[in-house]
C-alpha positions as CSV (number, residue, x, y, z in Angstrom):
1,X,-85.0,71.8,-19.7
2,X,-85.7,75.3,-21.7
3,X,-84.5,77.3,-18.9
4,X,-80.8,76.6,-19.7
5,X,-81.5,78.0,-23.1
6,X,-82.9,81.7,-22.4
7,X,-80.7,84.3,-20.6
8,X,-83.0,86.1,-18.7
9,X,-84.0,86.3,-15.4
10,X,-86.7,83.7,-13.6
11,X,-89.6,86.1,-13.7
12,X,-89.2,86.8,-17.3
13,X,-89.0,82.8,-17.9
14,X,-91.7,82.5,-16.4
15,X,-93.4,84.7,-18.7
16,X,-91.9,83.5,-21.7
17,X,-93.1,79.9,-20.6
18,X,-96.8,81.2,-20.2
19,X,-96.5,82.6,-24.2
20,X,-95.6,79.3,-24.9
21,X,-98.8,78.0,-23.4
22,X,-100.9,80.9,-24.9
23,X,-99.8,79.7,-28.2
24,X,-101.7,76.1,-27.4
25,X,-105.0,77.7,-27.0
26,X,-107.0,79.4,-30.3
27,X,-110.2,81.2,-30.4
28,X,-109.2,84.0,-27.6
29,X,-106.6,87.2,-28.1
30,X,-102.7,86.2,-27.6
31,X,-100.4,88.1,-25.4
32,X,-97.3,89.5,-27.8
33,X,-93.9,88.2,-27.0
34,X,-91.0,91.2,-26.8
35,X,-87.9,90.4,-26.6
36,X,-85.6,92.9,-25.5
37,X,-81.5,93.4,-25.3
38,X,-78.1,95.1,-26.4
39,X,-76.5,93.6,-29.4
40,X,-74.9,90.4,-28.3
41,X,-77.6,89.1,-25.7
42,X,-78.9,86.5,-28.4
43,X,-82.0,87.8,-29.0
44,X,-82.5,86.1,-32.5
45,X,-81.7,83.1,-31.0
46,X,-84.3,82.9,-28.5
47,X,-87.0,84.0,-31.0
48,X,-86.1,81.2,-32.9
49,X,-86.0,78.7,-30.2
50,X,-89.8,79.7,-28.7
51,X,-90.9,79.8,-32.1
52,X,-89.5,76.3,-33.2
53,X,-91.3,74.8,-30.0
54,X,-95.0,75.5,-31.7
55,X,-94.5,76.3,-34.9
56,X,-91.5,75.1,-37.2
57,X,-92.3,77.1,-40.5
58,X,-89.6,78.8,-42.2
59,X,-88.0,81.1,-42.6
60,X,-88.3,81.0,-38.6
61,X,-87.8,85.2,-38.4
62,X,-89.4,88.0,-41.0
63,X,-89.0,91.5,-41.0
64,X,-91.4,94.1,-40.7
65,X,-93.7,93.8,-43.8
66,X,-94.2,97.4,-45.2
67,X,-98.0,97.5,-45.4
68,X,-101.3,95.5,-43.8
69,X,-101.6,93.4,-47.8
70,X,-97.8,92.4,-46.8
71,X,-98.5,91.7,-43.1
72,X,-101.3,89.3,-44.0
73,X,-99.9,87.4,-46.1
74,X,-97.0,86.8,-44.0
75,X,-99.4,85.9,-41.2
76,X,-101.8,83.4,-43.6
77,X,-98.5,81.1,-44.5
78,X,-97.8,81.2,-40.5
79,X,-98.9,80.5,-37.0
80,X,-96.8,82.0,-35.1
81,X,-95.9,85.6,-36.4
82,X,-92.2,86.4,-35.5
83,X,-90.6,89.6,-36.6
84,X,-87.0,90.5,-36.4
85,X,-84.9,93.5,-35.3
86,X,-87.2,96.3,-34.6
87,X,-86.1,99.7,-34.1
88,X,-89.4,101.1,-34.4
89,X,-93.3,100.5,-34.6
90,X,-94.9,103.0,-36.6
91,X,-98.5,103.9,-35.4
92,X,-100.3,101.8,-38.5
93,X,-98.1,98.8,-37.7
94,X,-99.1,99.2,-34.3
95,X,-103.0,99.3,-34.9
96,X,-102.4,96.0,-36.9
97,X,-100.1,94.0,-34.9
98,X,-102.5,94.7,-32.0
99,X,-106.0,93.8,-34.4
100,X,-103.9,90.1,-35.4
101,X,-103.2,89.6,-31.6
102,X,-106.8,90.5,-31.3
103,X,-108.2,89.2,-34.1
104,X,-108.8,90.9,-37.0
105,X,-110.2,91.1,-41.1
106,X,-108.4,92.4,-44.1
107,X,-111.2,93.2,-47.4
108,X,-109.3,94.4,-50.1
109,X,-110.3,94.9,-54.0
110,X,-109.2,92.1,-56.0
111,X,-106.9,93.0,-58.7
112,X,-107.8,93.7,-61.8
113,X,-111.6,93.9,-61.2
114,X,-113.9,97.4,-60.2
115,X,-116.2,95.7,-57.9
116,X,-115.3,92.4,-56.3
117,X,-113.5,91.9,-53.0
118,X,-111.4,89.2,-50.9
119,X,-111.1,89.1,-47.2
120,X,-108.4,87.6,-44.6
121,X,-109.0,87.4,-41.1
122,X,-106.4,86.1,-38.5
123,X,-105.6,85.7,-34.6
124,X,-102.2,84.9,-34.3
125,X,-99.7,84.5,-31.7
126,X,-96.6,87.2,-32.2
127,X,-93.0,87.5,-31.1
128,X,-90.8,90.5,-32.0
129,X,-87.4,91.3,-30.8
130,X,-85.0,94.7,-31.2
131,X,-82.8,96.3,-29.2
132,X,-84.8,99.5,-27.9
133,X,-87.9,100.3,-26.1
134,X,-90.1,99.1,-29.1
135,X,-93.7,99.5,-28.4
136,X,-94.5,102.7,-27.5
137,X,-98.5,102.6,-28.4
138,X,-100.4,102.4,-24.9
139,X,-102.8,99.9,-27.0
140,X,-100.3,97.4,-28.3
141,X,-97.7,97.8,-24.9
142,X,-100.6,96.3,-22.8
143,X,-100.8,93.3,-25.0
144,X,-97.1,92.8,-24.6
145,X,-95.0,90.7,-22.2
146,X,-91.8,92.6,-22.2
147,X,-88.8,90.6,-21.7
148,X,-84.8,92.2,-21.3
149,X,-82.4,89.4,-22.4
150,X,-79.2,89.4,-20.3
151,X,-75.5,90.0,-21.4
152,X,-73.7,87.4,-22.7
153,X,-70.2,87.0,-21.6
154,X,-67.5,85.7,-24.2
155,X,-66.9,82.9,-21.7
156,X,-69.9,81.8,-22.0
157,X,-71.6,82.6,-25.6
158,X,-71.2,79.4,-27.7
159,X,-71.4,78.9,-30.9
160,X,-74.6,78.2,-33.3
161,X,-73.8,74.7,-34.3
162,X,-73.2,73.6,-30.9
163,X,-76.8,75.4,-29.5
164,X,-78.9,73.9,-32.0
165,X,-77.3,70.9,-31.6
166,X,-78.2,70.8,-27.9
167,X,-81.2,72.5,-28.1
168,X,-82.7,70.3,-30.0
169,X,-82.5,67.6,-27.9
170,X,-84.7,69.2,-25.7
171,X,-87.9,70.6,-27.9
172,X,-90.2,68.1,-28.2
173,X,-89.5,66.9,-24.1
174,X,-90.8,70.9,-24.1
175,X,-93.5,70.7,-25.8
176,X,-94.5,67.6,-23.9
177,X,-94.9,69.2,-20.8
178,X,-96.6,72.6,-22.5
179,X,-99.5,70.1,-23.6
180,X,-99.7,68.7,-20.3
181,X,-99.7,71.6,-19.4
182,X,-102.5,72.9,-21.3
183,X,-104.4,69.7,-20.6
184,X,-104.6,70.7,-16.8
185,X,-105.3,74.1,-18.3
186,X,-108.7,72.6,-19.9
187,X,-109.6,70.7,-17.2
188,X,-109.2,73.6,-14.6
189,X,-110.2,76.5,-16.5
190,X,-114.3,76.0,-15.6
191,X,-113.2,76.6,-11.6
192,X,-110.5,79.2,-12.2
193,X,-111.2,82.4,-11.4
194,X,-109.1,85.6,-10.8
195,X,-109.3,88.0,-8.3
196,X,-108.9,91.0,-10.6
197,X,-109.1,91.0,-14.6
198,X,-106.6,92.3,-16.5
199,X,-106.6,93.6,-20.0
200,X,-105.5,90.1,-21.2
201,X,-108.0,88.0,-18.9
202,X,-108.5,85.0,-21.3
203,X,-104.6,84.6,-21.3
204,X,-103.9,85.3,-17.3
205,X,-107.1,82.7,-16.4
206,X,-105.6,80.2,-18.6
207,X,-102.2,80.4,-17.2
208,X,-103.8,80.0,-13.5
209,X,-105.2,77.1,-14.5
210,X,-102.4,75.4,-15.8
211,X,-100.4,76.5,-13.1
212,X,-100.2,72.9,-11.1
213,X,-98.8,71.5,-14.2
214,X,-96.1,74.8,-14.7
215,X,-92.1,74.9,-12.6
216,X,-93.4,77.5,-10.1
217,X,-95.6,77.9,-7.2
218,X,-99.2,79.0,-7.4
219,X,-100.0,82.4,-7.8
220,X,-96.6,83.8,-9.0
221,X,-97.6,83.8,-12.7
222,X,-100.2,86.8,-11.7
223,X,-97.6,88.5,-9.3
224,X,-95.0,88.5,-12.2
225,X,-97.3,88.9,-15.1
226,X,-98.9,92.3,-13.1
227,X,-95.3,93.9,-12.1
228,X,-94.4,93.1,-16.4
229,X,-97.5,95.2,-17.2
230,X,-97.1,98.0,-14.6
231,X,-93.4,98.2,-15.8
232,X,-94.4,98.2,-19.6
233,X,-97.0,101.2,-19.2
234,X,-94.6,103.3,-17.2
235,X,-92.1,102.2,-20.0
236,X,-93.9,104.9,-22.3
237,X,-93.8,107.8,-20.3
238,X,-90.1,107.4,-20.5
239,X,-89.7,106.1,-24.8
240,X,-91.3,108.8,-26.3
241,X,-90.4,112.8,-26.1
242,X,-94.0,113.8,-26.4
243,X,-95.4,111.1,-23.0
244,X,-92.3,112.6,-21.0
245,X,-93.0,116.1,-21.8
246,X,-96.3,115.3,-21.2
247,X,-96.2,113.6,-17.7
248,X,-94.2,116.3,-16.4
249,X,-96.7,119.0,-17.4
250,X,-99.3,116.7,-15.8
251,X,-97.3,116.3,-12.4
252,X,-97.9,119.9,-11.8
253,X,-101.9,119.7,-12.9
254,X,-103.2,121.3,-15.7
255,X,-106.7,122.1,-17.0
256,X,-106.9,123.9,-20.6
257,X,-107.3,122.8,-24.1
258,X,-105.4,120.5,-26.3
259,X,-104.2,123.8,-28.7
260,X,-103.4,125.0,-24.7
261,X,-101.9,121.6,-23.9
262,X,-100.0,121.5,-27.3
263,X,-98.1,125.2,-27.0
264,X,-96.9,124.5,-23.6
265,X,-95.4,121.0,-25.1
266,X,-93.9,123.0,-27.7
267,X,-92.4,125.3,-25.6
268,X,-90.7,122.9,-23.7
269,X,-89.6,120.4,-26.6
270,X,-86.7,120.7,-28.5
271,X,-86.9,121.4,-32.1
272,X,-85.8,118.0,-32.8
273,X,-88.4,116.6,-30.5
274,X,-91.4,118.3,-32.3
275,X,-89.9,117.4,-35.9
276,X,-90.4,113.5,-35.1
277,X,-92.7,111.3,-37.0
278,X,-94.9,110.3,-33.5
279,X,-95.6,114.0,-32.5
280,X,-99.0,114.7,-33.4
281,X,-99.3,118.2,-35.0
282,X,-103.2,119.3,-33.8
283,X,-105.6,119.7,-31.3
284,X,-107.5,116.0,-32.7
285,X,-103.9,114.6,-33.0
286,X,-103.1,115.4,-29.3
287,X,-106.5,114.9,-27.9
288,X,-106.1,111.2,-29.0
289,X,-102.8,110.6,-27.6
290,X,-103.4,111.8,-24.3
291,X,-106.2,109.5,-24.1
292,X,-103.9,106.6,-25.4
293,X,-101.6,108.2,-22.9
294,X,-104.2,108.4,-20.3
295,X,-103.4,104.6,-18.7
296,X,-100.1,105.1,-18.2
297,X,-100.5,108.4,-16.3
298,X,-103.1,107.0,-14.0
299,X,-100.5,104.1,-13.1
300,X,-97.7,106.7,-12.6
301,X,-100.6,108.6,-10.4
302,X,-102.3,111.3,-12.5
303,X,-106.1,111.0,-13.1
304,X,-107.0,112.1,-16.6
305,X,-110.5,113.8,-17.1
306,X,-112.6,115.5,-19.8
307,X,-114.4,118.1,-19.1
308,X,-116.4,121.5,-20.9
309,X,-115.3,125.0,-20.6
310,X,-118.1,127.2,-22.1
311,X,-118.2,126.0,-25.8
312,X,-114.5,124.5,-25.5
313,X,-113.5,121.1,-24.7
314,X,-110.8,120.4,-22.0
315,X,-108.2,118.1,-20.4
316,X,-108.0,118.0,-17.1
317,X,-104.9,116.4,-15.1
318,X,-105.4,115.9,-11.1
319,X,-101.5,114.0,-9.4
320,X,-101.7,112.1,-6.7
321,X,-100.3,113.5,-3.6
């Protein structure tokens, strides 16, 4: 019944339905939900629609709260967190969104007082939507599902009124079969077991389990789920100025220092490039990244190493030939 009601293709459905079912389950970190797509593709619309199926708060979408006090709150009046239109991530909002998916504690000073504190911790299912490649942080890209929405021809778009009207037909026939779904899930999960664990085990072992209660065939969730994550870590060499740089200094090997490491990115960046917010402006600053960096070079075949030179630490990039 839902599959009339998302545009994408049956792989990414398929991976949108296991969300769903990750949402069902607490007590273990939650995959985040990206929604991707030009202007036009509906991508509102869909967040809305997953997010109505297990949690009906309003307002259904929120924008980026400005600071982690903000992003708590919104996150302790919800279940699901679902933010809207995102051109960019910065890197604390990154950190944060990543900890919530996680699981993760907020202590703040209470107002007004020298001494006493308050704490808020949360684990919380997320969906976000925008338009661009919108997780660019290796951390919080392989917590993501990344779904592209397709194009909606003007034949086919209808309007609001007449969506919601169907599609609401539908929702709780939906959730019916997610919590049968999660019911196998319980009773399977003692004898499931994986051949390989990814980053997000708890999540892929629960999806197996439910899978003789989901519309597809037995081991196609991992197939799918693997070639999403694959795609999404190669994703970053490609986003951000300094990863690309970077990846095509490594395809050539290179053994030196981050200072080294940073001039020769300098000298091949445009002034534009080196003037964004993300590009880290020190040895520390680029040390880092690389190692953030450092999975999605291995999956595009470049082993990333540490090493000593004398008293001088150093990066060491080996390709695959």
């Amino acid at each position: 019944l839902l599959r009339d009601f998302l545009n994408v293709n049956d792989d990414d459905f398929k991976l949108c339905v296991a969300w769903l079912l990750a949402t069902l389950r607490t007590g273990v970190p939650y995959p985040i939900l990206t929604l991707l797509g030009e202007q036009g593709t509906a991508k509102s619309t869909a967040t809305r629609l997953l997010r109505r199926i297990v949690d009906a708060a309003v307002p259904e979408t929120t924008r980026p709260p400005s600071g982690d006090s903000d992003l708590f709150a919104v996150v302790n009046n919800n279940y699901v967190l679902a933010l809207e239109n995102i051109s960019y991530i910065p890197p604390e909002l990154s950190d944060s969104l990543s900890a919530i998916a996680t699981g993760a504690g907020l202590t703040k000073r209470k107002l007004y007082t020298d001494g006493d504190t308050y704490s808020s911790a949360a684990r919380r299912p997320i969906i976000m939507n925008g338009i661009g490649e919108i997780a660019t942080r290796g951390d919080l890209i392989d917590r993501c599902l990344v779904i592209t929405l397709n194009s909606i021809s003007d034949e086919e778009r209808i309007d609001e009124r007449t969506f919601w009207a169907k599609a609401e037909t539908i929702l709780p026939s939906v959730l019916g079969g997610l919590l049968t779904a999660a019911s196998v899930a319980m009773y399977q999960l003692p004898h499931t077991r994986l051949t390989s664990a990814p980053r997000m085990a708890d999540f892929a072992q629960w999806v197996v389990a439910a899978e003789p209660a989901l519309p597809w065939q037995a081991g196609e969730f991992m197939e799918v789920y693997a070639a999403n994550r694959e795609a999404a870590v190669l994703s970053i060499l490609e986003s951000d100025a300094f990863a690309r740089l970077l990846y095509r200094i490594a395809l050539n090997g290179f053994e030196g220092t981050a200072t080294a490491l940073g001039m020769m990115l300098e000298k091949d960046a445009t002034e534009r490039e080196v003037n964004q917010r993300s590009w880290p402006r020190n040895a520390r600053a680029i040390s880092e990244r690389v190692t953030r960096l450092a999975p999605a070079l291995r999956a595009a075949g470049i082993d990333v190493d540490r090493g000593r030179r004398g008293n001088d630490r150093i990066i060491i990039f080996r390709p695959h030939y």
